[in-house]
C-alpha positions as CSV (number, residue, x, y, z in Angstrom):
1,X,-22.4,-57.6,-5.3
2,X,-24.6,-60.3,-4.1
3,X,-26.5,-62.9,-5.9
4,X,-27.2,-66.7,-6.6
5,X,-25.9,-66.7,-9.9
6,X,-22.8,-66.5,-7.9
7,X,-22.9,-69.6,-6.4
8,X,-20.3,-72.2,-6.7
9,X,-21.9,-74.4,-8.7
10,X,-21.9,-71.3,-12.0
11,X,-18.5,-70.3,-11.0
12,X,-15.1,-71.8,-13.5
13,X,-14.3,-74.5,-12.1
14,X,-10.0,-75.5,-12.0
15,X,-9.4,-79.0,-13.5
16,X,-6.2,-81.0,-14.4
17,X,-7.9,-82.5,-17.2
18,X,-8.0,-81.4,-20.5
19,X,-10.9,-82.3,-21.0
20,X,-13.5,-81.5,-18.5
21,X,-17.1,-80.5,-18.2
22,X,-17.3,-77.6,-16.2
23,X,-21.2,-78.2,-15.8
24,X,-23.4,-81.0,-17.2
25,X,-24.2,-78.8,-20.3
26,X,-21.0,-76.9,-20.9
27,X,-17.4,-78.6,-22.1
28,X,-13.8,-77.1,-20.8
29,X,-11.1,-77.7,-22.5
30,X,-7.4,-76.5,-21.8
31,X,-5.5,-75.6,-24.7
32,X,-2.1,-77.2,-25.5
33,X,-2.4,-79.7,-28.2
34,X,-5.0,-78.6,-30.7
35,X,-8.8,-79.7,-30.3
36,X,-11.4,-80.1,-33.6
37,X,-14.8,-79.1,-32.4
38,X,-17.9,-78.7,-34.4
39,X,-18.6,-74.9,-35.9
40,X,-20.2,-72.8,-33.6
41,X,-20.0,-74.8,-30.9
42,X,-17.7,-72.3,-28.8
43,X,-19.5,-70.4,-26.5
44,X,-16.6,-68.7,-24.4
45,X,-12.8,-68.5,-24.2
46,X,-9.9,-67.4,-22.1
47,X,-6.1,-66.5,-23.5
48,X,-4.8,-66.8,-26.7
49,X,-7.0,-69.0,-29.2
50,X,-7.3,-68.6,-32.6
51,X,-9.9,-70.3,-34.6
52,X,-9.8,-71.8,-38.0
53,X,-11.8,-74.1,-40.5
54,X,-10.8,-77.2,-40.5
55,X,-10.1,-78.5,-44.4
56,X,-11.4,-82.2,-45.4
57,X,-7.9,-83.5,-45.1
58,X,-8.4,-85.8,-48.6
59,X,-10.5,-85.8,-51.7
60,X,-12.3,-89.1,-51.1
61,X,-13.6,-87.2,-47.2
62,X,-14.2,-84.2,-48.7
63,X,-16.2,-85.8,-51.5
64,X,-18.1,-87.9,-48.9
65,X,-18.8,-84.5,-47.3
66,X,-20.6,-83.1,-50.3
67,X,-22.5,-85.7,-51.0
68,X,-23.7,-87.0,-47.7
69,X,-26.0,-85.5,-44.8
70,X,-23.2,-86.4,-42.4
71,X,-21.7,-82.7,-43.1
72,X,-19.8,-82.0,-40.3
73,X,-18.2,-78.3,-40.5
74,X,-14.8,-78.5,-38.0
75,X,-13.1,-76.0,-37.1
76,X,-9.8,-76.1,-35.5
77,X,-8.8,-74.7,-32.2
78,X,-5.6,-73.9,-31.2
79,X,-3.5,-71.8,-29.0
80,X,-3.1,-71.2,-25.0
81,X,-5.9,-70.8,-22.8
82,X,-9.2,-72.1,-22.0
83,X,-11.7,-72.8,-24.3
84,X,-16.0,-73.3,-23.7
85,X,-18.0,-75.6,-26.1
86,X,-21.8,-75.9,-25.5
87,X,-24.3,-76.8,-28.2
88,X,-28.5,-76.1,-27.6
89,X,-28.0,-77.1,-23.3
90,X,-27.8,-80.7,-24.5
91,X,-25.8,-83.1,-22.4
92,X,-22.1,-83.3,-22.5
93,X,-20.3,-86.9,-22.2
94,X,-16.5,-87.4,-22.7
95,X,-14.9,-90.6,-23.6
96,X,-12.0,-91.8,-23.3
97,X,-11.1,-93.9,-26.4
98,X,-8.1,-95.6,-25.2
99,X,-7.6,-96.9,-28.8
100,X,-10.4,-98.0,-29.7
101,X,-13.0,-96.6,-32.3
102,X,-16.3,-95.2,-32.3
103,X,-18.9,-94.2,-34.5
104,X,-21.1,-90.7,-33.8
105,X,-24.1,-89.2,-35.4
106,X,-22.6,-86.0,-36.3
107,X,-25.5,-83.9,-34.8
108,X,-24.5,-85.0,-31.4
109,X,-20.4,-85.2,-31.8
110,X,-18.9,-81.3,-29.7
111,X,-15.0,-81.6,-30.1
112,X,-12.4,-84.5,-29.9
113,X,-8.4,-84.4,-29.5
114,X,-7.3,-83.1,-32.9
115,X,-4.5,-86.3,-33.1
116,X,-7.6,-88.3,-33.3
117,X,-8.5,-90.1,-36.8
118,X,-11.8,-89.5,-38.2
119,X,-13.1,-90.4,-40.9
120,X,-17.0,-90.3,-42.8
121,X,-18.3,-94.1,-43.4
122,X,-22.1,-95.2,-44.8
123,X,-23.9,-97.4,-42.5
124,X,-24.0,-101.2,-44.5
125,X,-27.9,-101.9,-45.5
126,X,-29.0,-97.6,-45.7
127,X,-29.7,-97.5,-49.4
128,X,-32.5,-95.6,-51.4
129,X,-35.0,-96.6,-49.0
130,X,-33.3,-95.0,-46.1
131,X,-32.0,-92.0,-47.6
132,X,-28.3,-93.1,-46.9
133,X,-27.2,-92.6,-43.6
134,X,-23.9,-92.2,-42.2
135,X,-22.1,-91.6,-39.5
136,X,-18.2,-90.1,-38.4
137,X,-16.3,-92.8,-37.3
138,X,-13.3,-91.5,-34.8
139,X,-10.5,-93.8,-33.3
140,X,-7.5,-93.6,-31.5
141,X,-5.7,-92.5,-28.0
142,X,-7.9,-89.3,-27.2
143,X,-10.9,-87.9,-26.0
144,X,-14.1,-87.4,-27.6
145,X,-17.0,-85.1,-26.5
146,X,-20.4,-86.0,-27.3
147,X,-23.8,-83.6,-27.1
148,X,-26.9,-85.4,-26.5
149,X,-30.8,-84.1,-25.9
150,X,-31.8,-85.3,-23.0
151,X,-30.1,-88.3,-21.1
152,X,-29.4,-91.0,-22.7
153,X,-29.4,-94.7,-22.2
154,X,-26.2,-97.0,-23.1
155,X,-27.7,-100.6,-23.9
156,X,-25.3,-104.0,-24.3
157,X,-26.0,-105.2,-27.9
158,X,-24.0,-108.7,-26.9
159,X,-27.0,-110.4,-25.0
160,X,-29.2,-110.3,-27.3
161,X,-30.4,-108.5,-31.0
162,X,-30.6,-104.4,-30.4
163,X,-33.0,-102.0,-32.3
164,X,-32.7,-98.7,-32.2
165,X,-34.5,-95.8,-34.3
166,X,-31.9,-94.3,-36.8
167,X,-32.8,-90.4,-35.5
168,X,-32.5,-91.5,-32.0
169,X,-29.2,-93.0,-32.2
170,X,-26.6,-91.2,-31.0
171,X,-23.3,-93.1,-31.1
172,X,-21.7,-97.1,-31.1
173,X,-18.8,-98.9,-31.0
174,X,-16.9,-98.8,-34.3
175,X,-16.5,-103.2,-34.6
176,X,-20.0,-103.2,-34.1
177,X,-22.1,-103.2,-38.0
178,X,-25.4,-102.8,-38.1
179,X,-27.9,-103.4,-40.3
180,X,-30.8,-101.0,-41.5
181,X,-34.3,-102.9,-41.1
182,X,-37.7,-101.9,-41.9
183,X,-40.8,-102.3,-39.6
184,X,-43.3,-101.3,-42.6
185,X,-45.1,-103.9,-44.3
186,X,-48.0,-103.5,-47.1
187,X,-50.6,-103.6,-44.8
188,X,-48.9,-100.9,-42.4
189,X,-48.1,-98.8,-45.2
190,X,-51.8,-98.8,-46.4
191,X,-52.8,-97.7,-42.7
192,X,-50.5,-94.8,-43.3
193,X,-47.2,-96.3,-41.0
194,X,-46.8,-97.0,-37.4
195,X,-44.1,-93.6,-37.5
196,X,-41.0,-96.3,-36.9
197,X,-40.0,-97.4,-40.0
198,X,-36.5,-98.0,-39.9
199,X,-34.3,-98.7,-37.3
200,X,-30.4,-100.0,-36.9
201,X,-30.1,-103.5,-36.4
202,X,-27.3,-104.1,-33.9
203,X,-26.0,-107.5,-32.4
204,X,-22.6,-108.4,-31.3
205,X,-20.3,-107.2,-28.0
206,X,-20.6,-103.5,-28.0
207,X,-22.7,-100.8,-26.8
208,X,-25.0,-98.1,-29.1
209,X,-25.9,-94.4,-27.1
210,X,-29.5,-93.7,-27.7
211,X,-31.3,-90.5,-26.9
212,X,-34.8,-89.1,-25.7
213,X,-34.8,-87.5,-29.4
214,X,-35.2,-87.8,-32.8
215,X,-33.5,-85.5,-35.4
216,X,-35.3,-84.7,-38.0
217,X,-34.1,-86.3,-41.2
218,X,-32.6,-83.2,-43.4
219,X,-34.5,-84.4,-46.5
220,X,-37.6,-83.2,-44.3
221,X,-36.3,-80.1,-42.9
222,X,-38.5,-77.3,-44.6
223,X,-35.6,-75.4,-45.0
224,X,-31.4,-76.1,-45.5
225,X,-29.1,-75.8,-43.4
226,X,-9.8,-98.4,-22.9
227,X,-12.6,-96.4,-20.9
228,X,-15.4,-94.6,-22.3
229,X,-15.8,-92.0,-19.4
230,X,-18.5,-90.3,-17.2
231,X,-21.1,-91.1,-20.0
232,X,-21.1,-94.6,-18.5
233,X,-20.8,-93.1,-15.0
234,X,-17.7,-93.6,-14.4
């Protein structure tokens, strides 16, 4: 049988790695230790996996799962094998924590080494007015995958103050604390908004991920629902 989808660039591709990205849009990881990963975010698998909801792990995270926006259903993957993690074609980047920490919208956060701490935190400033927003804040020696739509931009809050739209962002470093400002003023709000009303105030050495997109906020959804890695080109 002949055809271009059997090209090299679509066939599996053999990596060392545990984590690998076996195309731009598509995740590989090789089983061993066990992996969390988002629900529903496994699009293939070879060899023995099994497959398993992944409890709170505490009262005070599972209460901050209820009564947040940042619910993030893991499941846990374990076993031997070879396991495929996609999630709408978005963009796939893996990081390399090295000890350090970050902190991920949970719309755009694919799967992370399961030895990994993570943990549900509000962003300071994002009261009423913002809705609350929070983000998952993962640290340790590991690798984290992230999902973004469209390719994103990585921009050095050190030089100089950093604003970025709250449904745009898509991930920063976990010692940087930003702030949740406001753009609106009376006279705006009377015009009916300039459509950019709040954004995260960042400003300190670190970096913040932003993306071509912006979620929709779930309160307007009509109905329920050491190195950082190759996202810095490296």
């Amino acid at each position: 049988m002949k055809s271009e989808l059997f090209a090299q660039d679509n066939l599996e591709v053999a990596h060392q790695q545990r984590f690998a990205l076996q195309n731009p849009q598509m995740l590989r990881v090789a089983l061993g230790d066990d992996v969390l990963a988002v629900k529903g975010a496994m699009v293939a698998y070879q060899g023995q996996v099994g497959f398993h909801h992944e409890k709170a792990g505490g009262m005070g995270k599972l209460l901050k799962k209820v009564l947040t926006s940042e619910d993030m259903p893991l499941m846990r993957v374990s076993g031997h094998g070879e396991v495929f993690f996609a999630n709408d074609a978005g963009y796939v980047y893996l990081l390399e924590l090295g000890g350090h920490g970050i902190s991920v919208n949970g719309r755009n956060l694919l799967a992370f080494d399961a030895a990994l701490t993570w943990d549900i935190n509000r962003v300071r400033g994002a009261g009423v007015m913002a809705g609350g927003l929070f983000n998952t804040t993962v640290s340790g020696h590991g690798t984290v995958a992230l999902c973004t739509v469209g390719q994103p931009v990585v921009l050095d809050c050190a030089a100089q103050p950093t604003y970025v739209d709250v449904h745009a962002a898509v991930a920063w470093s976990a010692n940087l604390v930003p702030q949740v400002v406001s753009s609106m003023n009376l006279r705006s709000m009377l015009r009916g908004g300039s459509g950019e009303a709040l954004q995260y105030a960042f400003h300190g050495p670190g970096f913040v991920v932003v993306q071509p997109h912006e979620w929709v906020a779930p309160v307007q959804q009509a109905a329920p629902g050491g190195g950082m890695g190759n996202l810095f080109g490296g």
